[in-house]
Phi, psi and omega in degrees: 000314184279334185293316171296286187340281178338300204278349182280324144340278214285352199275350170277338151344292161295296150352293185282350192244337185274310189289006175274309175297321177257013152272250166039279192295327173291305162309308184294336151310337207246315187291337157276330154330288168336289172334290160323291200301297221304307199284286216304336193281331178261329177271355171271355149326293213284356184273318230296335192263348182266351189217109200273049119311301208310337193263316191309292187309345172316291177298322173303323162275333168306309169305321159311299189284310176294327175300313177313306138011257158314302178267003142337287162317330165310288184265027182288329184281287186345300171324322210234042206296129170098342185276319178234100229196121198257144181325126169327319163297305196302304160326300175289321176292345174287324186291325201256354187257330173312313199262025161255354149298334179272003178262333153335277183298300117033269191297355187268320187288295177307332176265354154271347167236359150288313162260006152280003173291295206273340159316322189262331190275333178225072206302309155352278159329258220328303204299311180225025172238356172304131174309129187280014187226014197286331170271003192242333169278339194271277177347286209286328164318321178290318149321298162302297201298346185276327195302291177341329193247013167279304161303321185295318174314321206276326187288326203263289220268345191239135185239067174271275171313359177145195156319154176278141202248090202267356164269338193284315197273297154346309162314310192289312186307323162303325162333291149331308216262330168282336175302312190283359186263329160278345180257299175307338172283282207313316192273002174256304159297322152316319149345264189314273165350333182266314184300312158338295202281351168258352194286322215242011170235186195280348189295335236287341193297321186276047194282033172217040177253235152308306196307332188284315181284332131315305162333266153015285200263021170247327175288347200258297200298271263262004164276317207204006149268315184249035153316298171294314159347307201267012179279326156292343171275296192321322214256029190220288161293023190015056177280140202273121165233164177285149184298320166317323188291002185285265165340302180313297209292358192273295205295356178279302182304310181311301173318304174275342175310285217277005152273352134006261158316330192279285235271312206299286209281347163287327197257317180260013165268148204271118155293114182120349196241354198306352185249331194255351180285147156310083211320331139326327203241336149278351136277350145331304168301295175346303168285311165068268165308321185286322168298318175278318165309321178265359160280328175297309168323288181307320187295305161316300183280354181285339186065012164306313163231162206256131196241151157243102175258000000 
């Protein structure tokens, strides 16, 4: 009996020393995120009116950096268990405002590879029948509407507005669990078709341009974004996971906020100069194709230049 009472001892021992280690590794991760965002953020400012990507990644970083944020602060009582422990108000808002950036970043991601898809299948379109204000009506419609189902979760499931609504929540959340499932469709079909239409078209030559860098970041979400998701829909839907998948999906999440930036500057850096190029200027390549397509756009509708189709 005390050899079993020991040995349950030392597998909590262990547990508790493995989920220590990987909060550790997660906070120090979000802190080269922070970074990593902080800088990709300030330089797609100075980009932003010459290239509509650039404003989608604008946004993908703005979200990235408040997610990061939030979950830094977020698991600091866990790290600090019986030491630290934060107010309830505080607490739900840290929780509700992360996911509602991780829902932000989701949907951006998706509407950035939904329209290099009709960019790369139908450049014609693209160049001169695209609306001139469609990324900047699609971002911010993605803001509201994401903000919206951030209040409605918080009013139900929570009693940051008042009592709880647990069919009401049960509801928003099956919502969710098909948003996120539509979202997650959309960019994997879309993908595949960009990857397809570039392997087998004349891009095959631009294998470091924007289209490789959507790939990139729709293959990074769906390894290590979209773990924490479904860690939130289980813990909502009160789907049975394993106890370990609590921590992984934090430390995953943390993986995709903050690898963002390595691949815009791993995909626009000259191999061998990755240290002496201006940063600026490496991300500039990175958009690469996209920049000159959307200079080209502005000019065309500007009536500057006469397109032949």
């Amino acid at each position: 009996m005390s050899l079993r009472v020991h040995t349950q001892s030392a597998s909590i021992q262990e547990d508790m020393a493995f989920n220590l280690t990987i909060l550790s590794l997660t906070e120090l991760l979000s802190l080269g995120g922070l970074l990593g965002n902080g800088v990709a953020l300030w330089l797609l400012n100075q980009n932003v009116y010459r290239n509509p990507f650039s404003i989608y990644l604008l946004d993908v970083a703005c979200a990235d950096l408040i997610f990061l944020c939030c979950h830094m602060v977020a698991i600091i009582p866990e790290l600090l268990p019986d030491q630290l422990d934060f107010p309830e108000f505080v607490h739900i808002s840290l929780l509700m405002l992360r996911f509602f950036c991780y829902i932000v970043g989701l949907s951006l991601l998706a509407a950035i590879s939904t329209e290099q898809c009709l960019a790369t299948l139908f450049p014609a379109w693209y160049l001169c029948r695209r609306p001139r204000y469609l990324t900047t009506c699609v971002c911010a419609l993605i803001w509201v509407l994401c903000l919206l189902l951030d209040l409605l979760l918080s009013g139900t499931c929570t009693q940051f507005f008042g009592a709880l609504s647990f069919h009401l929540c049960g509801m928003l959340w099956l919502v969710v669990a098909v948003l996120l499932a539509a979202l997650c469709c959309t960019m994997c079909v879309t993908s595949l078709l960009l990857l397809l239409r570039v392997e087998r078209g004349s891009e095959r030559h631009q294998s470091r341009g924007f289209p490789t860098l959507v790939l990139l970041a729709v293959l990074l979400f769906l390894f290590c974004g979209l773990p924490f998701g479904i860690f939130w829909l289980s813990k909502n839907l009160s789907w049975h996971i394993p106890l370990y998948f609590y921590h992984f999906s934090f430390f995953m999440a943390s993986v995709h906020s903050s690898a963002k930036p390595a691949i815009y500057f791993f995909l626009g850096s000259t191999p061998g100069q990755r240290l002496q190029e201006p940063l600026r200027l490496v991300l500039h390549r990175a958009l690469g194709d996209e920049a000159e397509l959307g200079a080209v756009r502005e000019a065309s509708q500007g009536g500057l230049v006469d397109m032949t189709i």
